[in-house]
Every structure is written in structure tokens, then in C-alpha cells.
FIDRENLO-834034 format. One record per residue (C-alpha): residue number from 1; residue in three letters; z, y, x. Coordinates in steps of 0.001 Angstrom, whole numbers, plus 524288, in hexadecimal, padded with zeros to 5 digits. Example, Ala and Ser with C-alpha at 12.3 -4.5 7.8 and 13.67 -1.06 7.14 Angstrom:
2
rec guro:1 doba:Ala c3:81E78 c2:7EE6C c1:8300C
rec guro:2 doba:Ser c3:81BE4 c2:7FBDC c1:83566
This chain:
48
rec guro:1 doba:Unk c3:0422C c2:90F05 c1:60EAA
rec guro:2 doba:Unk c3:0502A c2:911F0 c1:61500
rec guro:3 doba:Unk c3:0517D c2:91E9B c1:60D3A
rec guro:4 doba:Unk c3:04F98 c2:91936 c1:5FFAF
rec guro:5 doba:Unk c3:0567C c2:90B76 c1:6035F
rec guro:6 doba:Unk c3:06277 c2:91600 c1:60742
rec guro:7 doba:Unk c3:0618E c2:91F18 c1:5FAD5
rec guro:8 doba:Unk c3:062D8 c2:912D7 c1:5F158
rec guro:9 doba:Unk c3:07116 c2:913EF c1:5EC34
rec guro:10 doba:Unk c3:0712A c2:90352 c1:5E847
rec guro:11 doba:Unk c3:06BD4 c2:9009B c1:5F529
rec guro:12 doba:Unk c3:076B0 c2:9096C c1:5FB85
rec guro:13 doba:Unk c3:08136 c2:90427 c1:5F06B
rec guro:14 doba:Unk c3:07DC4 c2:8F69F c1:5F581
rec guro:15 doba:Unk c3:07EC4 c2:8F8C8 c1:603C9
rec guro:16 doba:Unk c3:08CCA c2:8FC1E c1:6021F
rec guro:17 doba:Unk c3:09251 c2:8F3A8 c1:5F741
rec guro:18 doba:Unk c3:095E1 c2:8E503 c1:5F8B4
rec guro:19 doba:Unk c3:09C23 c2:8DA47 c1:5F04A
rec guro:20 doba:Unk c3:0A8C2 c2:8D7DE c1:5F09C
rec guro:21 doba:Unk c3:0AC76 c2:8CBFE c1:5E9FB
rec guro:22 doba:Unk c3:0B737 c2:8CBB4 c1:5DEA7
rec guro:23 doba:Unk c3:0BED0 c2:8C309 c1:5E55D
rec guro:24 doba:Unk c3:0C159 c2:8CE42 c1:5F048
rec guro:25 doba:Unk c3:0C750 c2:8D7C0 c1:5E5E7
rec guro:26 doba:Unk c3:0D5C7 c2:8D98C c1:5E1C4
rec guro:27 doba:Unk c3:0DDDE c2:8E432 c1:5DAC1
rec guro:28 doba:Unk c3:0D152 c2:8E4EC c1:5CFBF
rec guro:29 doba:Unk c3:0D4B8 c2:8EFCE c1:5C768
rec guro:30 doba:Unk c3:0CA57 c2:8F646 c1:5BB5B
rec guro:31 doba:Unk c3:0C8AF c2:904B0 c1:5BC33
rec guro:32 doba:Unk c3:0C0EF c2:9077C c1:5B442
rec guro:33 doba:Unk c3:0B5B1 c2:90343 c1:5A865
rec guro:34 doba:Unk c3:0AAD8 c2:90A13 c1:5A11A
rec guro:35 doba:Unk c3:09E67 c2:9071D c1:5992A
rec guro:36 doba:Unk c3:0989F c2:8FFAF c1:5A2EF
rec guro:37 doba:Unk c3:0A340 c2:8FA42 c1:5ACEB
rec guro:38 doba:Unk c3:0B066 c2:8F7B7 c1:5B139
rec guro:39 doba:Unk c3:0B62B c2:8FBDA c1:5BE81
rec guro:40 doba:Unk c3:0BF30 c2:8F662 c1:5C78C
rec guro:41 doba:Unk c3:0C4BF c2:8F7A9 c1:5D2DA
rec guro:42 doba:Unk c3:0CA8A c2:8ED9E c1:5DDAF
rec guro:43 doba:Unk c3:0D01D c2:8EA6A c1:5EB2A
rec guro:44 doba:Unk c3:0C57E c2:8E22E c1:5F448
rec guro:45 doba:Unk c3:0CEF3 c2:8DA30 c1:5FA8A
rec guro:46 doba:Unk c3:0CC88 c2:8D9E5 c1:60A5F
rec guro:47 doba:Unk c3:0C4A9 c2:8E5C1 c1:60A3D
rec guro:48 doba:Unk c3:0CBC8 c2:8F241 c1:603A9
């Protein structure tokens, strides 16, 4: 069903995310941590 399939936020996440490989990163900096994670943020070299 093309209506449901387009509603489902993972499917949708999934269509627009991609991995980008460790190796690609540079200027890896935390921002941030809590109870359940830690955030970072980086340059992806050759893209942005």
C-alpha cells in the first residue's frame, strides 16, 4: 500500500540517510552527552 509504505517515518528515515564511513570524517568534535548517548559532530571530507 503506497500510502502506509509513505506514512512510515523508518521507512522515510531510511530513504534519506546513508553511511558514511569513519574514514571520510575530519575535524570530530563532542557536543554533547546524556543518559543514554554522546554526540558529535564532524566534517565529511569531499562532500560538505
Amino acid at each position: 500500500d503506497p500510502v502506509k509504505e509513505k506514512d512510515d517515518p523508518v521507512k522515510e528515515f531510511l530513504n534519506h540517510t546513508s553511511w558514511i564511513p569513519f574514514k571520510d570524517l575530519r575535524d570530530i568534535k563532542k557536543i554533547g552527552k546524556g543518559g543514554f548517548s554522546t554526540v558529535y559532530s564532524a566534517k565529511w571530507i569531499d562532500k560538505y
